[in-house]
N, CA, C, O and CB atoms as a CASP TS submission, in Angstrom:
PFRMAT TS
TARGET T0000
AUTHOR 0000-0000-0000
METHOD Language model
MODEL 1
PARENT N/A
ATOM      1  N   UNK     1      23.527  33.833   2.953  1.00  0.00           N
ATOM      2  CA  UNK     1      24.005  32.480   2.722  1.00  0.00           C
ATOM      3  C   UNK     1      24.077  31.724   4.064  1.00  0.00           C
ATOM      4  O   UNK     1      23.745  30.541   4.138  1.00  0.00           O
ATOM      5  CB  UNK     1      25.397  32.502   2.018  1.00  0.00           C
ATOM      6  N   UNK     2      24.499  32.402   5.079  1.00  0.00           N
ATOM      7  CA  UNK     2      24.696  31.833   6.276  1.00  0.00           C
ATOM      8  C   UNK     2      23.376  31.530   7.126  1.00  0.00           C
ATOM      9  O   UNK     2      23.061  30.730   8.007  1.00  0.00           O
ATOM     10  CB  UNK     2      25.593  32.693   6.969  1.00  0.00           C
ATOM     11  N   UNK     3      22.821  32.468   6.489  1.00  0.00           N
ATOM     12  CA  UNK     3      21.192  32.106   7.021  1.00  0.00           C
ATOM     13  C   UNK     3      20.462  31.180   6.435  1.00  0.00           C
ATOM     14  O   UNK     3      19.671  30.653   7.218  1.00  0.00           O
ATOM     15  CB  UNK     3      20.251  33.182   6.915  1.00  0.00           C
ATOM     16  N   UNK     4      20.424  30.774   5.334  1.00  0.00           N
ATOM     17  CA  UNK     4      20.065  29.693   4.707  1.00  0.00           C
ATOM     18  C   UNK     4      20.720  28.312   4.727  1.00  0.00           C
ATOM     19  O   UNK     4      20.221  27.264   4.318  1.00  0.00           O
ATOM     20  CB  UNK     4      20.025  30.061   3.639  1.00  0.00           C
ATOM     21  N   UNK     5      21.914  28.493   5.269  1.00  0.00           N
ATOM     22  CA  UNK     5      22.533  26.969   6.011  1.00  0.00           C
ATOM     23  C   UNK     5      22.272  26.598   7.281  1.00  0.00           C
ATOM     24  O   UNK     5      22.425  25.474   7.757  1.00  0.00           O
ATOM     25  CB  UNK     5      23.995  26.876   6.112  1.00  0.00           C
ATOM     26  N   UNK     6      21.826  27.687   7.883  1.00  0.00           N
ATOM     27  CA  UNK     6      21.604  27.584   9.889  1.00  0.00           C
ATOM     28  C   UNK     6      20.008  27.313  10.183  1.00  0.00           C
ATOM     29  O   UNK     6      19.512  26.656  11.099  1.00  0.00           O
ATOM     30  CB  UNK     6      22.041  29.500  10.930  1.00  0.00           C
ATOM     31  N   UNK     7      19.257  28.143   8.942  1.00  0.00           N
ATOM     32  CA  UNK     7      17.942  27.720   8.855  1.00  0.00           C
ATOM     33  C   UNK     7      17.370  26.250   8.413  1.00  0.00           C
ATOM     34  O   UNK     7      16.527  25.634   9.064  1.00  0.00           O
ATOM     35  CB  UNK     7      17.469  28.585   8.060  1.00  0.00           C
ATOM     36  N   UNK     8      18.167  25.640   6.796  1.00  0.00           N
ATOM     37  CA  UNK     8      18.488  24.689   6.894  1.00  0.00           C
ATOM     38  C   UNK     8      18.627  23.632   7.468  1.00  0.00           C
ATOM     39  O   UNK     8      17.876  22.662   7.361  1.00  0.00           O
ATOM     40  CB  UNK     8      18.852  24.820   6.759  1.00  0.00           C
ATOM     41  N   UNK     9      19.533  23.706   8.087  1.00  0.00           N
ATOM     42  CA  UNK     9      19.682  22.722   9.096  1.00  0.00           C
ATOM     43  C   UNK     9      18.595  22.873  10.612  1.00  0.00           C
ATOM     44  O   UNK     9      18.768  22.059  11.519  1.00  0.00           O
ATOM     45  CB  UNK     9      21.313  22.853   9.460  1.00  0.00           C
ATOM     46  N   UNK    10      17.937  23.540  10.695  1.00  0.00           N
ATOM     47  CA  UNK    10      16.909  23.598  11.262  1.00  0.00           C
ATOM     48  C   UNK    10      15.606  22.688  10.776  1.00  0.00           C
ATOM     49  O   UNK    10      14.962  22.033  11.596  1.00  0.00           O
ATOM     50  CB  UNK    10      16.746  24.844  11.257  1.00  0.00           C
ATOM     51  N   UNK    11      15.338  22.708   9.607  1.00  0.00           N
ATOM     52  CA  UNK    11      14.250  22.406   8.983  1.00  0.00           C
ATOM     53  C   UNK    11      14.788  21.101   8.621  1.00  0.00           C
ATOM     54  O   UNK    11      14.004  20.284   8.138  1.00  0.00           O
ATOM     55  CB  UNK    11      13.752  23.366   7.902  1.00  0.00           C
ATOM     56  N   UNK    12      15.799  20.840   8.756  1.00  0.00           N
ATOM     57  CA  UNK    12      16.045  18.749   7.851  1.00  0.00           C
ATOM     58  C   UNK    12      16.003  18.516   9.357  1.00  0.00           C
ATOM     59  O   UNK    12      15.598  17.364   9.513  1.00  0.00           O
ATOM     60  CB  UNK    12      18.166  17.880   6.608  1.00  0.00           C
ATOM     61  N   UNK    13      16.175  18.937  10.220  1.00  0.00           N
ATOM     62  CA  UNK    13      16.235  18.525  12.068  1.00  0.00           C
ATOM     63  C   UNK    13      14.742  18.204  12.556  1.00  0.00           C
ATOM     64  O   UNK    13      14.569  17.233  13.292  1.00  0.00           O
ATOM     65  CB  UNK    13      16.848  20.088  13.224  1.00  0.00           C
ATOM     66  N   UNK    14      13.671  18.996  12.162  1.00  0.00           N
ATOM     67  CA  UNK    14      12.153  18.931  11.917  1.00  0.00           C
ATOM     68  C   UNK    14      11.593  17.994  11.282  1.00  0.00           C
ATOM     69  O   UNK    14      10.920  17.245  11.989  1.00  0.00           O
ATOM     70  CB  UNK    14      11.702  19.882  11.315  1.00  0.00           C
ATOM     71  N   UNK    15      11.637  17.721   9.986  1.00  0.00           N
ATOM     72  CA  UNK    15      11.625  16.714   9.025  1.00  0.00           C
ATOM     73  C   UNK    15      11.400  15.500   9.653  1.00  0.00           C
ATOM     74  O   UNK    15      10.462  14.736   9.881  1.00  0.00           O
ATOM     75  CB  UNK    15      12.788  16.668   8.264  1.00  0.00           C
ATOM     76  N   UNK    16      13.263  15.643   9.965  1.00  0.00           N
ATOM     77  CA  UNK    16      13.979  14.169  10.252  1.00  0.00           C
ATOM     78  C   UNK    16      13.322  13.739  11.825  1.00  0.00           C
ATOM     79  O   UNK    16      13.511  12.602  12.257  1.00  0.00           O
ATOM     80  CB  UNK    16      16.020  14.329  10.308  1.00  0.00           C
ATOM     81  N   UNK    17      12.777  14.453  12.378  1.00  0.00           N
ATOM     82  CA  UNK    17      12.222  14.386  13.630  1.00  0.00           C
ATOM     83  C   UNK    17      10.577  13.567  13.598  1.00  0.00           C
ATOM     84  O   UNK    17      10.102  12.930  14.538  1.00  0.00           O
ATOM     85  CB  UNK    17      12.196  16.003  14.157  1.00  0.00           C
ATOM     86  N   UNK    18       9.965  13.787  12.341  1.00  0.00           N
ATOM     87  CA  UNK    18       8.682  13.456  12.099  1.00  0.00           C
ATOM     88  C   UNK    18       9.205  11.933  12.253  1.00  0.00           C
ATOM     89  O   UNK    18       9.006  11.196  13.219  1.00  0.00           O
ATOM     90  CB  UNK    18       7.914  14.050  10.639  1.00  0.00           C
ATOM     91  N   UNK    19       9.858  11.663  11.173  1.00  0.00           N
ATOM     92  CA  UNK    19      10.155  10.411  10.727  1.00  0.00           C
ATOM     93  C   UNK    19      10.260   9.676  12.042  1.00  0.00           C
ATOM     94  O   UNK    19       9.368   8.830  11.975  1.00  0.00           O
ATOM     95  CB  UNK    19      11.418  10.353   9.812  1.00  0.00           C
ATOM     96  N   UNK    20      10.911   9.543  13.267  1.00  0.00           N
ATOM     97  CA  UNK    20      11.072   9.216  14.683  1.00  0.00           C
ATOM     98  C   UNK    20       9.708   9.037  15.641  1.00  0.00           C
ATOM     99  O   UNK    20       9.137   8.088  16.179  1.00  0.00           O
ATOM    100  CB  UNK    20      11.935  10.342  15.246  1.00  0.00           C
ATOM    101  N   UNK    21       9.508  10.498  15.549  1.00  0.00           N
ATOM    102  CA  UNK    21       8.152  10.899  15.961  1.00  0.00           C
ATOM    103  C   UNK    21       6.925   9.569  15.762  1.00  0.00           C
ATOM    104  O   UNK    21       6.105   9.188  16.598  1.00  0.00           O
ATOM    105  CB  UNK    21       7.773  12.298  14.964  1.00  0.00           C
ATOM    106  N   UNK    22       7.168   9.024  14.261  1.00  0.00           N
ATOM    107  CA  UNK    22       6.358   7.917  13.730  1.00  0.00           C
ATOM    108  C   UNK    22       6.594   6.470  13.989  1.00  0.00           C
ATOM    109  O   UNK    22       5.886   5.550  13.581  1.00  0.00           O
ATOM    110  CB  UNK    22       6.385   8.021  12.453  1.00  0.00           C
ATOM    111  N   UNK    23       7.809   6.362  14.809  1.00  0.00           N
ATOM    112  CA  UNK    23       8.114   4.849  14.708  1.00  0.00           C
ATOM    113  C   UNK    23       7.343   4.819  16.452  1.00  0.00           C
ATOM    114  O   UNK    23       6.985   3.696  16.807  1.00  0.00           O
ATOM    115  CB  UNK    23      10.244   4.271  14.395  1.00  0.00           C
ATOM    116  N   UNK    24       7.208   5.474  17.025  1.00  0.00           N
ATOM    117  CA  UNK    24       6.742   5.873  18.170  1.00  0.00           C
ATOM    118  C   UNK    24       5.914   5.697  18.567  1.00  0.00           C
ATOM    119  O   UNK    24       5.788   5.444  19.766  1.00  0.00           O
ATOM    120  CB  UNK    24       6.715   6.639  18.365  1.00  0.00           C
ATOM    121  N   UNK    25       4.607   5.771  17.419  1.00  0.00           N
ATOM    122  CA  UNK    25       3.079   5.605  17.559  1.00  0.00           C
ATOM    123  C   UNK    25       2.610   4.649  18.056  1.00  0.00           C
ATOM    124  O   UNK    25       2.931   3.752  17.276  1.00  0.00           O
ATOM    125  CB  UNK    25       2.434   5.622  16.564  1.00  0.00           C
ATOM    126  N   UNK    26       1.940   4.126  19.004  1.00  0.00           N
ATOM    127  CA  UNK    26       1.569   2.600  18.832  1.00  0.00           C
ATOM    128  C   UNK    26       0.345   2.224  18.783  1.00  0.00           C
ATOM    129  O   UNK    26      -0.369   2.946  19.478  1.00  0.00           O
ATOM    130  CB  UNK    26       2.014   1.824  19.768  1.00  0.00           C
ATOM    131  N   UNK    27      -0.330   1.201  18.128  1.00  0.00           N
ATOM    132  CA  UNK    27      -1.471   1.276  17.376  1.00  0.00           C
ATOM    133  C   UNK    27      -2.313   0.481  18.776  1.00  0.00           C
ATOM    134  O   UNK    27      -1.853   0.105  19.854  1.00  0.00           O
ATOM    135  CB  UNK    27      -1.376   0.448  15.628  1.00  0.00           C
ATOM    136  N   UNK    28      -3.846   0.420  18.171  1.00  0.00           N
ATOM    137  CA  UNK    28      -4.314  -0.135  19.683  1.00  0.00           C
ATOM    138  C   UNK    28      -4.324  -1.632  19.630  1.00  0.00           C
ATOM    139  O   UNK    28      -4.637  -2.270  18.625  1.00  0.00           O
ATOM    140  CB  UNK    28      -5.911   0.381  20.166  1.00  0.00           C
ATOM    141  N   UNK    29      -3.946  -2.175  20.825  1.00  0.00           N
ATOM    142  CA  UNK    29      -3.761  -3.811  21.052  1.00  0.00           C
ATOM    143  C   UNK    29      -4.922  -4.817  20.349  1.00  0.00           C
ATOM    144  O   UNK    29      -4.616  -5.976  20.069  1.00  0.00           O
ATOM    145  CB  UNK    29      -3.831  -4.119  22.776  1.00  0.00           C
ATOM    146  N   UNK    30      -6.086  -4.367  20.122  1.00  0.00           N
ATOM    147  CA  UNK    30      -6.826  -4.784  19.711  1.00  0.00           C
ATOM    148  C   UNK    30      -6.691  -5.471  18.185  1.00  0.00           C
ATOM    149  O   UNK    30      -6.845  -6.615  17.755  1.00  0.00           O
ATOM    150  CB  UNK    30      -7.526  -3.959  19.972  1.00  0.00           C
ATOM    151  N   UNK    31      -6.279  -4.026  17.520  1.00  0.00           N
ATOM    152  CA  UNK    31      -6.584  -4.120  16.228  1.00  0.00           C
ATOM    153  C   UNK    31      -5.042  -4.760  15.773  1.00  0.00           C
ATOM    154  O   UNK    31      -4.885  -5.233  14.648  1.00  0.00           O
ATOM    155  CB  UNK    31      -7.134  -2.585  15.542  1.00  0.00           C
ATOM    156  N   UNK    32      -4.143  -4.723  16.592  1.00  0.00           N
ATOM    157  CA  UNK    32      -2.627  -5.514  16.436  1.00  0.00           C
ATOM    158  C   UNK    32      -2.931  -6.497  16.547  1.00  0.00           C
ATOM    159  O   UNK    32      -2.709  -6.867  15.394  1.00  0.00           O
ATOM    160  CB  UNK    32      -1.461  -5.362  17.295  1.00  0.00           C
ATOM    161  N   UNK    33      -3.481  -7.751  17.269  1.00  0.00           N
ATOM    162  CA  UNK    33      -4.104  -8.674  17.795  1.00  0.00           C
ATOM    163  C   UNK    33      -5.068  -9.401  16.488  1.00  0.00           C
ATOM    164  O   UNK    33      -5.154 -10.625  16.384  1.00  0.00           O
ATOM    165  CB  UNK    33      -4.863  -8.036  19.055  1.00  0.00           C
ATOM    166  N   UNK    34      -5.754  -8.454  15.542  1.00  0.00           N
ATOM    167  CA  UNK    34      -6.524  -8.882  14.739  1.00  0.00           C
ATOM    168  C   UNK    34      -5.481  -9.277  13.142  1.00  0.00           C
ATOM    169  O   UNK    34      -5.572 -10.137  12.266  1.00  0.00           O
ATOM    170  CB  UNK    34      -7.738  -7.706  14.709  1.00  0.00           C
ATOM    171  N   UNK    35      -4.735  -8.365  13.358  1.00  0.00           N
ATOM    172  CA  UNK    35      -3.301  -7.967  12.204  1.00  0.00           C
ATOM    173  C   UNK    35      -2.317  -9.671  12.418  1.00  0.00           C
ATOM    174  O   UNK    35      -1.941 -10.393  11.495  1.00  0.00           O
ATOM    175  CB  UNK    35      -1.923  -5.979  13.086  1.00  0.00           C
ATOM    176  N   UNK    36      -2.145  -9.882  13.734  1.00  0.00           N
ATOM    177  CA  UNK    36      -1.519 -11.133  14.004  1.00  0.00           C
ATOM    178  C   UNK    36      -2.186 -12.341  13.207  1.00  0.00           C
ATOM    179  O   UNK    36      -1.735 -13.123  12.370  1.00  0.00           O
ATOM    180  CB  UNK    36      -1.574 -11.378  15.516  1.00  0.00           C
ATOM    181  N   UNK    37      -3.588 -12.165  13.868  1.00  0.00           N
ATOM    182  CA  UNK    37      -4.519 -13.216  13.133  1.00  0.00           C
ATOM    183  C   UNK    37      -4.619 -13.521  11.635  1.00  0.00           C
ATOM    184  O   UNK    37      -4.938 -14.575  11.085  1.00  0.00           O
ATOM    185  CB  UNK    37      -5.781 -12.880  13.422  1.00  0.00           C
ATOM    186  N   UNK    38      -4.334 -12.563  11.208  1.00  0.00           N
ATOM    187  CA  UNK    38      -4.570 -12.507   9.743  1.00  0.00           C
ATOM    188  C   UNK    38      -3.306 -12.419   8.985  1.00  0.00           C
ATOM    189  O   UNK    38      -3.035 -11.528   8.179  1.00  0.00           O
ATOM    190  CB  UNK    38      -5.438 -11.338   9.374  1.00  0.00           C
ATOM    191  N   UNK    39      -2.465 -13.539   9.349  1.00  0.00           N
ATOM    192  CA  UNK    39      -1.110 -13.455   8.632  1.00  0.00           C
ATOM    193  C   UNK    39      -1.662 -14.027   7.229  1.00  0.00           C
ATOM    194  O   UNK    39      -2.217 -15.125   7.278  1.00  0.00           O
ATOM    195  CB  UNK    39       0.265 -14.436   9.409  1.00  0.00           C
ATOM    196  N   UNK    40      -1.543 -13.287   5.810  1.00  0.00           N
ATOM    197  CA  UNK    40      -1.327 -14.136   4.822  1.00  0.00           C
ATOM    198  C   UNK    40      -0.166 -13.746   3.776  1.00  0.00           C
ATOM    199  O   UNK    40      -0.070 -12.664   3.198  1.00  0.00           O
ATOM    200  CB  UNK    40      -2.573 -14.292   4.203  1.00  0.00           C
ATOM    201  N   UNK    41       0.529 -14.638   3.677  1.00  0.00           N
ATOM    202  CA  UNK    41       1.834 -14.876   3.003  1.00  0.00           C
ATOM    203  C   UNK    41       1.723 -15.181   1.500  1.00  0.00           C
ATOM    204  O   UNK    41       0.743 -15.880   1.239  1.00  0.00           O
ATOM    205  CB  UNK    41       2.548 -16.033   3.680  1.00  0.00           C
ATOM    206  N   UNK    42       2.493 -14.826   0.430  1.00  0.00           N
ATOM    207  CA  UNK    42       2.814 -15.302  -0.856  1.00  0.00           C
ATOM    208  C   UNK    42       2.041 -16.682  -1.102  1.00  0.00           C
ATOM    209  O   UNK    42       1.083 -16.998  -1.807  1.00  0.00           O
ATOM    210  CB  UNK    42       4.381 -15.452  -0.979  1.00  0.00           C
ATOM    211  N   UNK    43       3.300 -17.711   0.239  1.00  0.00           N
ATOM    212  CA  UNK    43       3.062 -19.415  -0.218  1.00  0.00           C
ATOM    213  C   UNK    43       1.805 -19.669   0.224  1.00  0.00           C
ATOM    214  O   UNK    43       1.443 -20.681  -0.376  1.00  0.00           O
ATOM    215  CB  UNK    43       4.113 -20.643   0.496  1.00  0.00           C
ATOM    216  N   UNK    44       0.780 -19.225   1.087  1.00  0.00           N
ATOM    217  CA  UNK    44      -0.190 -19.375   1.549  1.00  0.00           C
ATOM    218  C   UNK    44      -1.588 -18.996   0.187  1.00  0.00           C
ATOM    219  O   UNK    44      -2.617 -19.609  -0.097  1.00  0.00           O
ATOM    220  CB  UNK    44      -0.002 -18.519   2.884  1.00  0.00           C
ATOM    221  N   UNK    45      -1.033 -17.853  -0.313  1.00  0.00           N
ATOM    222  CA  UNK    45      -2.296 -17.376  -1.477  1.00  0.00           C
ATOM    223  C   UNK    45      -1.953 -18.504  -2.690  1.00  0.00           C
ATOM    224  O   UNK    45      -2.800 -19.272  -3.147  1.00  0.00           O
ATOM    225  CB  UNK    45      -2.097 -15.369  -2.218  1.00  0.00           C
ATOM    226  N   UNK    46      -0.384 -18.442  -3.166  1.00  0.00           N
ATOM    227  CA  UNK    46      -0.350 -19.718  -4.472  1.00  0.00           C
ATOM    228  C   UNK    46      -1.032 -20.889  -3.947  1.00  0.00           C
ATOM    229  O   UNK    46      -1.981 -21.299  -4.615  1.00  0.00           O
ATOM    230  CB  UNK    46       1.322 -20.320  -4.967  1.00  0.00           C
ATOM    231  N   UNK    47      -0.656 -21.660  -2.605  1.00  0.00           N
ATOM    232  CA  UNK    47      -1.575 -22.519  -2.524  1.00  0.00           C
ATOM    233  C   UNK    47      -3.178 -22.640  -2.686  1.00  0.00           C
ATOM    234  O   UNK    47      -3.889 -23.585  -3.029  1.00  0.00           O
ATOM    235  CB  UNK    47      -1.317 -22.780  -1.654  1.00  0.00           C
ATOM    236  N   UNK    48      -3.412 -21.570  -2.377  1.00  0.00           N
ATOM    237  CA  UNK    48      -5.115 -21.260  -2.642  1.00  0.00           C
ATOM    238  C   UNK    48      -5.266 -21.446  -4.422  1.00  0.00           C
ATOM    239  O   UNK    48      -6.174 -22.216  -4.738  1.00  0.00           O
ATOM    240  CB  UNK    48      -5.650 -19.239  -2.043  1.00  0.00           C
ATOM    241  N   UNK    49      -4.537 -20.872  -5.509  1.00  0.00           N
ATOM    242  CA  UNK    49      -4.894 -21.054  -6.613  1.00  0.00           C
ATOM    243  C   UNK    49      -3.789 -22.025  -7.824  1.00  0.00           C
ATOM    244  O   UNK    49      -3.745 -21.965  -9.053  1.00  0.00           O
ATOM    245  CB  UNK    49      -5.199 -19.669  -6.905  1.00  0.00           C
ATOM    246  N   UNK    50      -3.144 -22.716  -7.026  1.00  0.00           N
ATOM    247  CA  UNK    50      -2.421 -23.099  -7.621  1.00  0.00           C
ATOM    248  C   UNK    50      -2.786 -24.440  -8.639  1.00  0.00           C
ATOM    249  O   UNK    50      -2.398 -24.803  -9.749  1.00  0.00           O
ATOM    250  CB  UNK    50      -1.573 -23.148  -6.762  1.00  0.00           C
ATOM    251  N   UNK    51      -3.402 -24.772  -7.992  1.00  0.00           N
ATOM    252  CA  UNK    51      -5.008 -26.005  -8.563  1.00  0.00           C
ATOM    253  C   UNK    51      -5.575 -25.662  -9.570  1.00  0.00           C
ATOM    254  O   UNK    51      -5.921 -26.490 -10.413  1.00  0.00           O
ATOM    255  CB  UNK    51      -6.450 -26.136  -7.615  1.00  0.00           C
ATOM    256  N   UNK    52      -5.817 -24.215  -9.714  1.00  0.00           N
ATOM    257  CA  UNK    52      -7.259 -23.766 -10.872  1.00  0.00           C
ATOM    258  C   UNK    52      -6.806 -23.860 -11.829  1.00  0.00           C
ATOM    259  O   UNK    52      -5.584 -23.994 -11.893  1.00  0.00           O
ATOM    260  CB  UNK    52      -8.010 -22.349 -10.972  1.00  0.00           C
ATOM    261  N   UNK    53      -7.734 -23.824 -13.194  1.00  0.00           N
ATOM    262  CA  UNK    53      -7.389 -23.959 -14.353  1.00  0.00           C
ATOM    263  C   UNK    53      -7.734 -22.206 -14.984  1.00  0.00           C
ATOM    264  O   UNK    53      -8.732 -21.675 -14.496  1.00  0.00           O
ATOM    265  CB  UNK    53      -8.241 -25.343 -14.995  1.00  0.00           C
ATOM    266  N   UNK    54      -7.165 -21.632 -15.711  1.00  0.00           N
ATOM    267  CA  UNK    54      -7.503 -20.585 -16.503  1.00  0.00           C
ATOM    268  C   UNK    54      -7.680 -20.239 -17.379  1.00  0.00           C
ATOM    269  O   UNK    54      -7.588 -19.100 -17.838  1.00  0.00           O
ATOM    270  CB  UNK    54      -7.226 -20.087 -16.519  1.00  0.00           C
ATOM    271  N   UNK    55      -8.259 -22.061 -18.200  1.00  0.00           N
ATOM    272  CA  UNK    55      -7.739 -22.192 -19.383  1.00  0.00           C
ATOM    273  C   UNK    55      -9.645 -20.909 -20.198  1.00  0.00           C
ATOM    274  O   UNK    55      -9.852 -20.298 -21.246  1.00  0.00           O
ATOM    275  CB  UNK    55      -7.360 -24.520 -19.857  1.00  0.00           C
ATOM    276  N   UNK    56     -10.327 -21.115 -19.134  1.00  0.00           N
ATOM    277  CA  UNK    56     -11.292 -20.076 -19.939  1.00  0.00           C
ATOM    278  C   UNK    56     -11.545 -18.496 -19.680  1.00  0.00           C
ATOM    279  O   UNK    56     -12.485 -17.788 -20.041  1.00  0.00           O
ATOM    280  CB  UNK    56     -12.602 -20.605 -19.800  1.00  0.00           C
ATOM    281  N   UNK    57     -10.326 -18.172 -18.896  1.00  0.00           N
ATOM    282  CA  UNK    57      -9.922 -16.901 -18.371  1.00  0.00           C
ATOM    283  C   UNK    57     -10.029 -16.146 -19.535  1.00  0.00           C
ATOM    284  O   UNK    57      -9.319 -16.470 -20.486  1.00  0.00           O
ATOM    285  CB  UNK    57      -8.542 -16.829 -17.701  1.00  0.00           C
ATOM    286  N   UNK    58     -10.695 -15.311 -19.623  1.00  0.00           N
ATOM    287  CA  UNK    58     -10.897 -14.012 -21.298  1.00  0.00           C
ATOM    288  C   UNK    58      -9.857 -12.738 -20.410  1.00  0.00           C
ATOM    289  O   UNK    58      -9.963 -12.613 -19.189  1.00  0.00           O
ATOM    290  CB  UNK    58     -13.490 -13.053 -21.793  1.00  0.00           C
ATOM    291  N   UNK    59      -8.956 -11.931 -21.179  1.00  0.00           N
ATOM    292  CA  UNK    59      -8.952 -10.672 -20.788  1.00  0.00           C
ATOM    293  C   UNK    59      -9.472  -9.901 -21.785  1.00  0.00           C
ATOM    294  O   UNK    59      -9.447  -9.792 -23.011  1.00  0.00           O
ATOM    295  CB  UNK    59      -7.762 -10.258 -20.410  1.00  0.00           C
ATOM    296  N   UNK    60     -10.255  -9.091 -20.195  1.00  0.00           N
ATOM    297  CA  UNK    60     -11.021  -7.628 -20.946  1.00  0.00           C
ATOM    298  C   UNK    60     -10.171  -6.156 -20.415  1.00  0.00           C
ATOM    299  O   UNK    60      -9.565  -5.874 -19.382  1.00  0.00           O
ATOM    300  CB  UNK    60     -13.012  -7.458 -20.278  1.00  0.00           C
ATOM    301  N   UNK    61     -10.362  -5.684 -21.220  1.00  0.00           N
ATOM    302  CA  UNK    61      -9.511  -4.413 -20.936  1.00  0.00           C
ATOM    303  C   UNK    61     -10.730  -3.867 -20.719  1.00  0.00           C
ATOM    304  O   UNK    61     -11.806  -4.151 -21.245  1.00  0.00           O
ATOM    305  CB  UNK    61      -8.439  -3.677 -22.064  1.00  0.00           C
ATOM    306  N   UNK    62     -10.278  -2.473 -19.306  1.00  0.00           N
ATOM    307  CA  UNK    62     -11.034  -1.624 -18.524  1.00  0.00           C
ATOM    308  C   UNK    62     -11.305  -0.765 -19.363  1.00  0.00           C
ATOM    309  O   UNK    62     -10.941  -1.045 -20.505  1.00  0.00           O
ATOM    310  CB  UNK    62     -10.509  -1.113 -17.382  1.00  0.00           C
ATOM    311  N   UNK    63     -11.853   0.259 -19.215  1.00  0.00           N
ATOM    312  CA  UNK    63     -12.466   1.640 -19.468  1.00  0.00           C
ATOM    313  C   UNK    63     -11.677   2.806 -19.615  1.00  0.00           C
ATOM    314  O   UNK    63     -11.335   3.184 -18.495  1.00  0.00           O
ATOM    315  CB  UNK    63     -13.295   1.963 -18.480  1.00  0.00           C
ATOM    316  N   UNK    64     -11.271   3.490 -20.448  1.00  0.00           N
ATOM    317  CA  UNK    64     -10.713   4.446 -20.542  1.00  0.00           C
ATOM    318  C   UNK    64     -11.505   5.593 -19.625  1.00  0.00           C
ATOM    319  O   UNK    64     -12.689   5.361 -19.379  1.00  0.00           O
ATOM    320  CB  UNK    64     -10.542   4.623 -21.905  1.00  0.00           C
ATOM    321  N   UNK    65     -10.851   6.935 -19.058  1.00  0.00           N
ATOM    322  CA  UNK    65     -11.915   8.384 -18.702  1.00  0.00           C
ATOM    323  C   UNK    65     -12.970   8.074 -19.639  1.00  0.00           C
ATOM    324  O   UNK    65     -13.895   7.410 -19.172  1.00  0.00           O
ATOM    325  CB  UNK    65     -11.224  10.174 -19.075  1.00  0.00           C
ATOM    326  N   UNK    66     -13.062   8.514 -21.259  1.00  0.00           N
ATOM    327  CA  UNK    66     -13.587   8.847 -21.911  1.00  0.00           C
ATOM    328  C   UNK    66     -14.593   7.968 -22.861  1.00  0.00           C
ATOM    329  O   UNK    66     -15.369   8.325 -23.747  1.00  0.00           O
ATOM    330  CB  UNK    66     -12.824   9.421 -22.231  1.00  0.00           C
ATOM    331  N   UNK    67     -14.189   6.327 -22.182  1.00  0.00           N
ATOM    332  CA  UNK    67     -15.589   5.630 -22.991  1.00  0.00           C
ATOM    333  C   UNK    67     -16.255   5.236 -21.637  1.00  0.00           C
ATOM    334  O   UNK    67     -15.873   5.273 -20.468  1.00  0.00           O
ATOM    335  CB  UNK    67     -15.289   4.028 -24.235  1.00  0.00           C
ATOM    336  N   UNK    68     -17.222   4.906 -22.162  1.00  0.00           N
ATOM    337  CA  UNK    68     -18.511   4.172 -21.450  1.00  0.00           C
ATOM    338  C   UNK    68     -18.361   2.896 -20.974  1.00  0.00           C
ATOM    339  O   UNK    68     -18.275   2.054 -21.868  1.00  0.00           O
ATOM    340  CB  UNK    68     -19.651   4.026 -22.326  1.00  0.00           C
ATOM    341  N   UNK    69     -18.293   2.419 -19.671  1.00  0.00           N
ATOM    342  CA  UNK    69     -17.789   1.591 -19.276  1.00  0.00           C
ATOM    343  C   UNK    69     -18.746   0.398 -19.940  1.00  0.00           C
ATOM    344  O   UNK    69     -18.273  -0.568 -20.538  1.00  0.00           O
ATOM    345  CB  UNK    69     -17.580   1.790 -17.881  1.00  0.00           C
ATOM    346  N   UNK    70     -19.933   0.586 -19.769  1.00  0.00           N
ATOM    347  CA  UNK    70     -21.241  -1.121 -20.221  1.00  0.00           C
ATOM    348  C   UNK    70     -20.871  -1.200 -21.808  1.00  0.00           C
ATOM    349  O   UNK    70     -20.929  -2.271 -22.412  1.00  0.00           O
ATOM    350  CB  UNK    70     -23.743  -0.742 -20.047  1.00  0.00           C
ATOM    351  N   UNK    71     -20.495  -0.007 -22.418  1.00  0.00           N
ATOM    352  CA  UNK    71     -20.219  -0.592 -23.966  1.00  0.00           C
ATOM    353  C   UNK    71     -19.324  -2.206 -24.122  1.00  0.00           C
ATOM    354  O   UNK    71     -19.488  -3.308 -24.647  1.00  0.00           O
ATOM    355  CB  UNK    71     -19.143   0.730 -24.806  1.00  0.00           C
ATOM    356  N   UNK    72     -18.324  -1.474 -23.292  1.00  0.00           N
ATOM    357  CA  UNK    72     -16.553  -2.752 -23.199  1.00  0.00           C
ATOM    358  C   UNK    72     -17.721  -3.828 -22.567  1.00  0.00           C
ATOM    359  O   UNK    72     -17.925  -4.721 -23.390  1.00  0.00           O
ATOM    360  CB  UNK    72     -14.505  -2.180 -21.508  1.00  0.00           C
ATOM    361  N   UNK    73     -18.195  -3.920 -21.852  1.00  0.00           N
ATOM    362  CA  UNK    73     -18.641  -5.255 -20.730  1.00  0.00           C
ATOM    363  C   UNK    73     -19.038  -6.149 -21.563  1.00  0.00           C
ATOM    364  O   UNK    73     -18.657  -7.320 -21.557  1.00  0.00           O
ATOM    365  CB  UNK    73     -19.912  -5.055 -19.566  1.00  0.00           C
ATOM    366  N   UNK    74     -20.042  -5.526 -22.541  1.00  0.00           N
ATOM    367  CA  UNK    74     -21.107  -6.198 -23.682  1.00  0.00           C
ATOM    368  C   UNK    74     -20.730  -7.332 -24.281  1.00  0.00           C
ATOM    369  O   UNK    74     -21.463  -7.862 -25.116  1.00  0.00           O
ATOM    370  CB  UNK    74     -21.396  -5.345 -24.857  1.00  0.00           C
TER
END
């Protein structure tokens, strides 16, 4: 029993260490730099479609595993 609480607490100490370990990383300036550039937000995408009409929008339901996807398309 005592070994399984001392070991324990060994292994959530490991764990919990990854988690740290990860805030740590730092990605390359480059591709952070490109991530900046490319802020897009909620209010930014509704504005993009907030205009359209959908009034001839059809839904089609996808493909199950087991049917044939070009049957549904047809």
């Amino acid at each position: 029993m005592l070994l399984l609480i001392v070991g324990g607490s060994f292994g959530l100490h490991e764990f919990s260490q990854i988690r740290y370990d990860a805030v740590k990383i730092k990605i390359d300036p480059e591709l952070e730099k490109k991530l900046k550039m490319n802020k897009i937000s909620l209010v930014s995408e509704y504005e993009k479609i907030k205009d359209s009409t959908f009034e001839d929008w059809k839904n089609i339901r996808g493909p199950r595993p087991w049917e044939d996807p070009d049957l549904l398309q047809g």
